[in-house]
N, C-alpha and C positions, 0 to 999 in steps of 0.2 A: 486581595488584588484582583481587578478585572481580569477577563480575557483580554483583554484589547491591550493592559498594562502588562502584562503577560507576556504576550506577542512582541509587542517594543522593548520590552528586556531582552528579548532574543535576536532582535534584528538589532539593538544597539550594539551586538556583540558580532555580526555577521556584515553587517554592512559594509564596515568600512574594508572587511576582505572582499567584500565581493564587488566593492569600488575598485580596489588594486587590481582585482581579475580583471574586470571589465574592459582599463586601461590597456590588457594585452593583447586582449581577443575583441574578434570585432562580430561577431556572434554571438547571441543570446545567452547569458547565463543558468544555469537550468541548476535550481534549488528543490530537491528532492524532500519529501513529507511522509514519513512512513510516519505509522500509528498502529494500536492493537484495537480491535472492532468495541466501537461504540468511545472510544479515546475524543471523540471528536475532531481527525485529523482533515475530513473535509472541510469544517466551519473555520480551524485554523487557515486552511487554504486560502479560502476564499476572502477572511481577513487580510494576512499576506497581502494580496492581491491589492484589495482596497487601499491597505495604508501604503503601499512602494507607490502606486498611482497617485496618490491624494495626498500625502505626508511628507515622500520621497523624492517628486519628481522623477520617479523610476516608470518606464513602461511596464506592464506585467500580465501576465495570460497565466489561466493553470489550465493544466489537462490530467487528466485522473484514467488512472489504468484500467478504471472500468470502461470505460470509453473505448480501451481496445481489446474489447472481447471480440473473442470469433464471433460470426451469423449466428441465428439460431440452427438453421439446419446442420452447423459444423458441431455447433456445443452438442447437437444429439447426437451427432455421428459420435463425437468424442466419447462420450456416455454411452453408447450401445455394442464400443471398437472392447469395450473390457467390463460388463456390467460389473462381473463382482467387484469391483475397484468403487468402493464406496467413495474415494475423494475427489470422485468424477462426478455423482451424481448431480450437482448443483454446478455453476460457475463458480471462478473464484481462483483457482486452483493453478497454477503453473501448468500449462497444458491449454488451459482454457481462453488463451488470447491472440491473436491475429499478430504473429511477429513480423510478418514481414511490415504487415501493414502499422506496427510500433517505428521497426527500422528505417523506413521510408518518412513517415513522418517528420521524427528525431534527425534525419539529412534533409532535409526540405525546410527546417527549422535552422540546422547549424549554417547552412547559407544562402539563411533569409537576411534580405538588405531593407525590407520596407516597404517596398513596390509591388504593386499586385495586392494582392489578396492569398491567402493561406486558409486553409479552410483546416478545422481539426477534428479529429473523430467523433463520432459521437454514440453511444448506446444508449437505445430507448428500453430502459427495464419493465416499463407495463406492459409491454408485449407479449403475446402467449400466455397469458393470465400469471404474468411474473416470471416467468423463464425469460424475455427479453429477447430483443433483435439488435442489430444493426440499423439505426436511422439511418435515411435515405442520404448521402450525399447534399440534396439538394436542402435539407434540413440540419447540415452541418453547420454549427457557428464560424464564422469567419473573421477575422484580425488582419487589421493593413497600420501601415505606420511601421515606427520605431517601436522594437520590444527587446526592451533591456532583461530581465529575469521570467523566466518558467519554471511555475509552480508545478514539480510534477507530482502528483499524490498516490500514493498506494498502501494498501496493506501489506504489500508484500516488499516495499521500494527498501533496497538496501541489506536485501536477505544474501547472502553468499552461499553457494555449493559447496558439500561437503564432500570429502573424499567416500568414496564408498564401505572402506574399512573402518573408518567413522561413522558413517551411518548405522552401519549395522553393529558398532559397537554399541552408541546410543540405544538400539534398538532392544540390545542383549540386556542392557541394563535396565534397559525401562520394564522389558517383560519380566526379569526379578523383582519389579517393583510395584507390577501391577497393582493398584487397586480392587476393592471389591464391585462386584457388578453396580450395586444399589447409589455407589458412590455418584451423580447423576453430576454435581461440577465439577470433572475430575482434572486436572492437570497432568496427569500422566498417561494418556491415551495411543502411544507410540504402536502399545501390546495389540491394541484392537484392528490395527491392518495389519495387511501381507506386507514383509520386505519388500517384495516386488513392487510391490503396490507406492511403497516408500520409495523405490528407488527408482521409478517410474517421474513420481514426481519432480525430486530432486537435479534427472538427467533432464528436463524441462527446464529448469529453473537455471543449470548450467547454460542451455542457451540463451533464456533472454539478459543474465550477464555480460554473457558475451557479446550481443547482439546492442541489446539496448538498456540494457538497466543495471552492469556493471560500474564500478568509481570509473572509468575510464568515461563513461558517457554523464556522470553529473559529475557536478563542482561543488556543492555545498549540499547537507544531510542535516534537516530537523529529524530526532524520534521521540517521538511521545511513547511513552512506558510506563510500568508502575513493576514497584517490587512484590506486588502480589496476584499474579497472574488469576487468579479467582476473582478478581475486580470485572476480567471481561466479561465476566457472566452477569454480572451484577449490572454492570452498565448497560448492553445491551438486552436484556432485558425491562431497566426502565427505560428506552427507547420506548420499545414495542408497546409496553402500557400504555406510553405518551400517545402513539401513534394510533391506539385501539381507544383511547377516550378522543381524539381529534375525529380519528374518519371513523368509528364506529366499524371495524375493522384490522386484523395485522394477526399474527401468527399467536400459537397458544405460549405459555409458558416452555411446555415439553417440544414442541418445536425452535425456540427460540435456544433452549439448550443444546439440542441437537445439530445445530447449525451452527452455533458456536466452538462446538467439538469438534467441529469439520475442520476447522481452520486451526486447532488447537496443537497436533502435531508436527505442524510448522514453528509455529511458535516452542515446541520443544525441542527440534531439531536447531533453529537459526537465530533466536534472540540474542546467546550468550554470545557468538559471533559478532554479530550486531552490537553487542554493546560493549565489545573488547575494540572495536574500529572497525567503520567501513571502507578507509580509506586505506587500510597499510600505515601507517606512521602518524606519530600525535604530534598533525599539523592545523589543529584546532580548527577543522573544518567541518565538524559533526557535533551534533550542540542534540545533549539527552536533555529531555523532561520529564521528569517524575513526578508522576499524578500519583493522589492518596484516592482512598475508596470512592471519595467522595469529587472525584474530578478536579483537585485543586492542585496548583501545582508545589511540591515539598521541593524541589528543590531544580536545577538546572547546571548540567554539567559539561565542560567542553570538552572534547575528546579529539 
């Protein structure tokens, strides 16, 4: 089955809620796209996008939480406020994004009528020889009219806080369960930060919850998953091949693992959350996709 046949099996299943919704509110619908790195959760986006436009007669805009990274000079402040905090060293990371300027967005969005113009954030990653900036404002995309649904995309969209005696229980466990160093795709990487360092994170992630990326601010939740988390390694690294036979250029193998382990900790701390419900109660508002090794999807579940 295509992606595209894919897509429309999910939206056959969402749509017609998110017609009902539409009917009560007279603001924007905001459909939430978490994915695990290299899952393909942008090009679903941007599908989405196409077919509610073109198929649906739905308006439709995505904005992608990379988009609201802090500046570069904040992401280094960030980075230099705690060097040994290895989950700071790159972006990415709960900590690493510009909430006010999420929260402001997200209300400037819930009472948008169509008029004007609305500009939306935008991050230029080639900046800083890849560390990335803030585009200018004036290099912001813009949207006027009627917009029925926002795509909003993230790796991290739909993650929930854990309590802290949680966390560090997770933590206890995982350090009993360390792997060996050699072990280089590991899935159990909790051992190799500080608690602190963990729970630094986590009080971040508490906020933008609350602020902007709690169930209370979306109404509908795609996850792309797979039930063998070693897949991210696999995927994203044939990106990076992809990306290294096109521009003759992109990160070695040992980097591309390394970078994936960065983000790996989250995903051991928040998945199973994730896929117990984002919303509180199975009001089949949250629709899983189970990709196999091989990016296809095995199966799709409402939640």
């Amino acid at each position: 089955m295509s992606l595209e046949s894919n897509i429309k099996r999910v939206l056959d299943i969402l749509l017609p809620k998110i017609k009902s919704e539409k009917e009560l509110v007279t603001r924007p619908i905001i459909l939430g796209i978490t994915g695990l790195q290299g899952s393909g959760k942008s090009t679903w986006a941007s599908k989405i996008v196409e077919l509610l436009s073109n198929s649906y007669d739905l308006g439709a805009i995505t904005i992608s939480l990379d988009d609201l990274y802090k500046t570069h000079d904040e992401l280094i402040a960030q980075r230099d406020k705690n060097p040994e905090n290895k989950l700071y060293r790159t972006r990415g990371q709960p900590g690493t994004h510009d909430e006010l300027l999420a929260a402001r967005f997200f209300k400037e969005l819930k009472n948008w009528k169509g008029d004007g113009e609305l500009r939306i954030p935008s991050f230029d990653k080639s900046k800083f020889n890849g560390e990335g900036d803030r585009a200018p404002q004036s290099e912001w995309p813009t949207i006027s009219g009627n917009i029925n649904v926002v795509v909003f995309e993230g790796w991290c969209v739909g993650f929930q806080p854990l309590p802290e005696f949680g966390l560090e229980e997770n933590f206890q466990e995982a350090a009993k369960a360390k792997e060996p160093k050699d072990v280089k795709e590991s899935t159990n990487t909790l051992a190799d930060h500080c608690l602190g360092h963990l729970m630094e994170v986590n009080q971040n992630l508490k906020r933008y919850y609350d602020t902007f990326m709690g169930p209370q601010h979306v109404d509908f939740l795609i996850h792309i998953d797979t039930d063998d988390l070693r897949n991210v390694y696999r995927w994203r690294l044939e990106q990076e091949h992809k990306l290294r036979e096109t521009k003759g250029t992109g990160m070695s193998d040992e980097e591309v693992i390394e970078f994936v382990r960065g983000y790996m900790p989250a995903y051991e701390l928040y998945l199973d959350g994730l896929r117990d419900g984002f919303f509180g109660s199975k009001d089949e508002r949250q629709i899983r996709v189970v990709l196999d090794r091989d990016r296809k999807v095995e199966k799709v579940e409402v939640i």
